[in-house]
N, C-alpha and C positions, 0 to 999 in steps of 0.2 A: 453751169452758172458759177459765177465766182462772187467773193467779198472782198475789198480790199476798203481796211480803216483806214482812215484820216487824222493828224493832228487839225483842229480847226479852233485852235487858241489854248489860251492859259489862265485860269483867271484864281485871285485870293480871296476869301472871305472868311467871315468868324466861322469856329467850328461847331460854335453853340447854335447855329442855323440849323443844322443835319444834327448833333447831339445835346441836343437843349444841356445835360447835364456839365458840357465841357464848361471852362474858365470860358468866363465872355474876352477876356485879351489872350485866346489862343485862336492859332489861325489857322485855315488848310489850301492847299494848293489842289486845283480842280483843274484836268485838262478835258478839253472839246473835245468832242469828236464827230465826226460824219464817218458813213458808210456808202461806200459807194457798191451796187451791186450790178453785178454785165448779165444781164438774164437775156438769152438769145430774142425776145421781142423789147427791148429795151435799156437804156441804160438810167437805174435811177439810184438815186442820192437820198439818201437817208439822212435829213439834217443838213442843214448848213455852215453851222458855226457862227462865228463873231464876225461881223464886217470888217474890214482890211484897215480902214480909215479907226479902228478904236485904240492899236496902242500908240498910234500918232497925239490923238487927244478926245480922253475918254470922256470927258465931259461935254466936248460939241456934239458927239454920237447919242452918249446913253441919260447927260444929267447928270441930276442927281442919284443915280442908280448905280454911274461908276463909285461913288464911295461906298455903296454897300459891298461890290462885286467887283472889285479893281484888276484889273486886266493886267497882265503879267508876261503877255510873252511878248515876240520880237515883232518889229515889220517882216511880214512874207509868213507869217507861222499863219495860214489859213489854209481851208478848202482849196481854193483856187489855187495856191503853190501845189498842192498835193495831188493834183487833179494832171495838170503839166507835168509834174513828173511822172505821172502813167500814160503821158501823150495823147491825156482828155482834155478839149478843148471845152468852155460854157457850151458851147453851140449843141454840143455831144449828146448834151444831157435830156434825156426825153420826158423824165418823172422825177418831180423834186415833193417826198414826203416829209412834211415836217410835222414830229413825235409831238409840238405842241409852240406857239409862237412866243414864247419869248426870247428877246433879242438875241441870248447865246446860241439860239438855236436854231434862226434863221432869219440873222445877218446878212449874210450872203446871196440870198434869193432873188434878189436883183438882176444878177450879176448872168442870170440863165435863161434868155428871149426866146429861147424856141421849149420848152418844158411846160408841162401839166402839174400845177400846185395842189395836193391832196391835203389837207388839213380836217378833224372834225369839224362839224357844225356848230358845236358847242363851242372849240375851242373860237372859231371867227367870233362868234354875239360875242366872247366876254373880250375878245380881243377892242374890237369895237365899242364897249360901254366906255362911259363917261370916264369911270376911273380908270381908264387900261393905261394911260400910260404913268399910273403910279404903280402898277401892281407887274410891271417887266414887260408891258408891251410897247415895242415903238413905234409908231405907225410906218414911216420911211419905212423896217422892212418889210413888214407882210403885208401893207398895200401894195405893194410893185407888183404880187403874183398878177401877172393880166389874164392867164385862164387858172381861176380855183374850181376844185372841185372838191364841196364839201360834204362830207362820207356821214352820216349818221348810223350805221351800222358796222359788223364788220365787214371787210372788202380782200378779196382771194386778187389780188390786183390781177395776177395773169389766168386765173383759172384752172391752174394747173397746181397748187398749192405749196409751190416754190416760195412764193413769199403772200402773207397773210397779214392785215392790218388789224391790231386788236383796240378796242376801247378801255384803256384804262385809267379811268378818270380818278383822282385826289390831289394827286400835286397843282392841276388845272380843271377846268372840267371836261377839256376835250382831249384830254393827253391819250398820246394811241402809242402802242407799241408795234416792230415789227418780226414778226417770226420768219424766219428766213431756213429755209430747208437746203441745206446742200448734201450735194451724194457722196463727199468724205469726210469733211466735217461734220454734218451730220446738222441736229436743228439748232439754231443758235436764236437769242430773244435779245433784238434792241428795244432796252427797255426804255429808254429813255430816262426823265427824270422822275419817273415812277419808283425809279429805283436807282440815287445818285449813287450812292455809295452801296454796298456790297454789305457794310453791315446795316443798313436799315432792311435790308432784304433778311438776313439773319437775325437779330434783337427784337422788330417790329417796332423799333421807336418812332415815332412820327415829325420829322422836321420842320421847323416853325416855317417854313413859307411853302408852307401846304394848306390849299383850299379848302379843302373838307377830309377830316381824319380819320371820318369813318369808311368816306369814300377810299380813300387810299390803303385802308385797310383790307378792304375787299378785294383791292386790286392787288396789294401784294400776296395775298392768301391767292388768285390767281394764280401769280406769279411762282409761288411755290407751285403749286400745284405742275405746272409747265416743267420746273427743275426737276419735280419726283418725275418725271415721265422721260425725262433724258434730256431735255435742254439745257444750253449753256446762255446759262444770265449774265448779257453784256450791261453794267453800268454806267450812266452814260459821263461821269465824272468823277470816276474812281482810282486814283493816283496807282495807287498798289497792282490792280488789276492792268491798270496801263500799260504798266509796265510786262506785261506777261503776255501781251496779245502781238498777234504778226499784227504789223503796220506794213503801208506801203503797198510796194510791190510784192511783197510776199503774203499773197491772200490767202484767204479758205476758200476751199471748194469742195 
């Protein structure tokens, strides 16, 4: 089994989001990312990223949502570019999990006609409430899944413990991470936005566009838990860390 990351956008926002204590006119640069994993019964995608159509015009896509979250990278800086260049076609793709639905994270879902959409349960209802699309949901993407399949527990996807879908609700209610076992890299945790940044995983500070703080407490206190035991905490929009992780064609396995 392999992992290969993905660039799947670029996006800016205040930094007092993720560290309430920063200057409100200081900014941070957050890049996307998808996972794509080639598990001998499957090829599935971990996240989608930002749809293709947002650095064209972020406001026909997101609203008002791109002034909070302004999108930053180039046309082609997607999933789907990254995918073509490991000679994956949409078609490919058989499992598309997404860590939780807001738009940065599964934009692109569309985009994949023959794939099984796994989402919590939790996270669809809040997707679907009345406020969702004030609170980062857009309906265009995660309506498109035409088969979901929504997990209320956690889920061993292949049964063989290669990869493991965890519930870890705060930032959303239904946000899931994925543990991914490989036999030379050894366990790695897409944590998704459980854990954007690297120091909310270390400090405990709680970011202001978090659901519930106690909930994400718990789930980071998880999360550690998983790092004492040898895992490697991937962030899912961590500049620094970006920068230090094989992309592309040069996976983990």
């Amino acid at each position: 089994m392999r992992m290969h990351l993905l660039a799947a956008g670029r996006l800016r926002m205040r930094k007092s989001i993720f560290l309430p204590d920063a200057d409100r006119t200081e900014t941070i640069e957050l890049p996307v990312m998808s996972a794509l994993i080639r598990h001998g019964q499957a090829n599935v995608l971990f996240d989608t990223g930002c749809h293709p159509a947002v650095p064209e015009d972020p406001a026909a896509r997101w609203g008002s949502l791109a002034k909070i979250m302004t999108p930053i990278m180039s046309a082609g800086d997607n999933v789907l570019t990254g995918l073509a260049a490991l000679g994956i076609q949409p078609d490919d793709i058989d499992v598309v999990v997404n860590s939780h639905l807001h738009t940065d994270h599964c934009g692109c879902n569309a985009f994949f006609p023959n794939a099984t959409f796994i989402a919590h349960a939790l996270e669809v209802e809040a997707a679907r409430a009345a406020t969702g699309d004030m609170t980062g949901y857009i309906a265009a993407d995660w309506e498109s899944a035409d088969k979901l399949d929504a997990i209320s527990s956690e889920r061993d996807l292949f049964g063989d413990g290669r990869l493991v879908l965890i519930h870890t609700p705060g930032h959303t209610p239904g946000s899931i991470a994925g543990m991914v076992e490989l036999e030379r890299s050894g366990r790695m945790l897409l944590a998704g936005d459980t854990v954007s940044l690297q120091e909310t995983l270390a400090t405990g500070i709680i970011p202001r566009n978090t659901w519930n703080a106690d909930a994400l407490t718990r789930s980071l206190a998880e999360v550690r838990r998983l790092a004492s035991s040898g895992a490697t905490i991937i962030a899912s929009h961590d500049a620094a860390q970006w920068e230090t992780l094989r992309k592309g064609a040069e996976a983990y396995d």
